[in-house]
NUROTI-858590 format. One record per residue (C-alpha): residue in one letter; y, x, z. Coordinates in steps of 0.05 Angstrom, whole numbers, plus 5000, padded with zeros to 4 digits. Layout:
N
  code     v     u     w
     A     Y     X     Z
...
***
This chain:
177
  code     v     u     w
     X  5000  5000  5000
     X  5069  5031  4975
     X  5130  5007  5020
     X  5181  5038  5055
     X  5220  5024  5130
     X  5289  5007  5126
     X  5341  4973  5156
     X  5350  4899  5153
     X  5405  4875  5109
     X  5437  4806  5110
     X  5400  4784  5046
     X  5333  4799  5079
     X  5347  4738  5127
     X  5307  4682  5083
     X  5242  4730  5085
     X  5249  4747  5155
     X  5252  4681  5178
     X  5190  4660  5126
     X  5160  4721  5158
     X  5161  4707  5227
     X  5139  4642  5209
     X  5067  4673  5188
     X  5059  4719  5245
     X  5101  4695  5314
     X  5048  4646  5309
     X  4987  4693  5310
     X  5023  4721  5375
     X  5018  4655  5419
     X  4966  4635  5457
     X  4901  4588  5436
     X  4933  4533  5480
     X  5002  4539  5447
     X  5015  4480  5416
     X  5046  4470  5337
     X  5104  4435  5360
     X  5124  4480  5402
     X  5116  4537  5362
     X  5158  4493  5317
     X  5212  4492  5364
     X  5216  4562  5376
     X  5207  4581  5301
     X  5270  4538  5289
     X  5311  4560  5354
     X  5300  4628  5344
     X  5273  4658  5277
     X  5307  4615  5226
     X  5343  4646  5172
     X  5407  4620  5206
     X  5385  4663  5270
     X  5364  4730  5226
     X  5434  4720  5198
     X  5459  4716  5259
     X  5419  4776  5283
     X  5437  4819  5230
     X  5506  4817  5234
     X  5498  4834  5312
     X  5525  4906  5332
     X  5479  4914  5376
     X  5419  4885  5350
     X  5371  4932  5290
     X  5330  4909  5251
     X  5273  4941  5209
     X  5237  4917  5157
     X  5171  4937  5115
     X  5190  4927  5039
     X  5133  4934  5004
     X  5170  4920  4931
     X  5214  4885  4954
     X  5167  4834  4991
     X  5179  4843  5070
     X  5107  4848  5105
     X  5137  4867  5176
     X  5191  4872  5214
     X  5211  4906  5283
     X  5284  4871  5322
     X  5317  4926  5375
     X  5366  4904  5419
     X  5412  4945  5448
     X  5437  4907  5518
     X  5420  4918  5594
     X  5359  4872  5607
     X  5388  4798  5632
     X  5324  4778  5657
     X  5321  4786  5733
     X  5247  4812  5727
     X  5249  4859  5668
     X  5308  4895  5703
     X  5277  4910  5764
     X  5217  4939  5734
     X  5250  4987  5683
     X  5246  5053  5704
     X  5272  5084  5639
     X  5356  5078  5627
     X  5389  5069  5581
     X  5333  5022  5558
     X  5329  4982  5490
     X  5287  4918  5475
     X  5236  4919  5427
     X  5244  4844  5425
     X  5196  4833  5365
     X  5151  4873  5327
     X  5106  4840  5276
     X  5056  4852  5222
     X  5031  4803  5163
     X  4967  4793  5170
     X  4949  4815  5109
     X  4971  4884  5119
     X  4936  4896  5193
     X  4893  4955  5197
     X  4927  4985  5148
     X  4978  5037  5197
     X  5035  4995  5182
     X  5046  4968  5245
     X  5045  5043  5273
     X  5089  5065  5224
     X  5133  5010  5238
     X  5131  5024  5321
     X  5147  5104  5301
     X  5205  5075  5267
     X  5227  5030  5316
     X  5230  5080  5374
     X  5262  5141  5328
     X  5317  5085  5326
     X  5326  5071  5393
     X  5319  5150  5409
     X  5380  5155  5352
     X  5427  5090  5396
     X  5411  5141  5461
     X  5357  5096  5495
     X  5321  5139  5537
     X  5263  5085  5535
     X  5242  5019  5506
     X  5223  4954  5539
     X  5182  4892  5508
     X  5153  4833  5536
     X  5079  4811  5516
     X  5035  4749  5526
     X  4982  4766  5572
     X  4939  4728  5533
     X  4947  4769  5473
     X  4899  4828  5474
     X  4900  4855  5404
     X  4980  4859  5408
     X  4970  4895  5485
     X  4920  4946  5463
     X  4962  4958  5404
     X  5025  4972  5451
     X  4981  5021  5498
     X  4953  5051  5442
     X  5032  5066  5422
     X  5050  5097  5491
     X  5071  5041  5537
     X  5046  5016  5602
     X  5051  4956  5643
     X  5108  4953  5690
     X  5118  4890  5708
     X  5120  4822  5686
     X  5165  4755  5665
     X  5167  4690  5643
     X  5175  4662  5571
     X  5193  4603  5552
     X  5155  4573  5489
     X  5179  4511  5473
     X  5161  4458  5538
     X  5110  4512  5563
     X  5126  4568  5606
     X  5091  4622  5584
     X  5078  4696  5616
     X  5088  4757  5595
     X  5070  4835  5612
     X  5134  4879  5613
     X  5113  4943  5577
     X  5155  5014  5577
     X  5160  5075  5548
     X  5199  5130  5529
     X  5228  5153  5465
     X  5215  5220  5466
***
């Protein structure tokens, strides 16, 4: 598979948002249900959101163009944690958000998604995080194994909200260098 990283541009927001409508599912648990993976689809990773996103000075985006089709994208964000939780169990400041990081299907196994995390944390290393934060389902093992396999460890944990269900997550750190 030929593609390149690169950064996000405002045209890109139509693909990510039909993007993250094929994988942000495969992320949620069994019991999740479609409508509210609907509703977090459409508050969150529409096109209008990606817009949104990409015009955000603090916010990167990377994308996988493979010719121009986009088969994953990473979202940085570059804030103190708000949630109560997270912040308490960071032990790495200045710390970034890797507040998505997703893979089409069709291209898992493949490296992509490592290439992609590589990518994602030479950025944050280049905005001066000293370490990067995410949140993961519990429930999700493949994505969890994927993230220790990549360097981080559990360091605490938070709550998610997915729709009506509240949803928990792992907090996961590491640093950048």
């Amino acid at each position: 598979m030929t593609h390149t990283i690169r950064n996000a541009v405002a045209d890109d927001a139509g693909a990510l948002a039909e993007l993250a409508a094929v994988t942000f599912p495969l992320a949620c648990p069994p019991s999740s249900s479609p409508e509210d993976i609907a509703a977090h689809l459409a508050n969150t990773l529409s096109e209008e959101h990606f817009r949104s996103y990409l015009a955000d000075p603090d916010i990167t985006v990377l994308v996988i163009d493979a010719g121009g089709s986009l088969r994953g994208y990473s979202l940085l964000v570059n804030r103190p944690a708000a949630d109560a939780d997270v912040a308490a169990a960071l032990t790495l400041l200045p710390s970034m958000e890797l507040s998505k990081c997703y893979v089409h299907p069709g291209h898992h196994g493949l490296g992509a998604a490592a290439e992609l995390m590589h990518a994602s944390l030479q950025a944050a290393a280049a905005a001066g995080a000293a370490g990067v934060w995410l949140g993961v389902n519990n429930q999700n093992a493949r994505a969890v194994r994927f993230y220790e396999k990549s360097g981080f460890r559990k360091v605490g944990s938070k709550s998610f909200r997915l729709g009506s269900t509240v949803e928990h997550d792992f907090v996961m750190e590491r640093a950048v260098s």
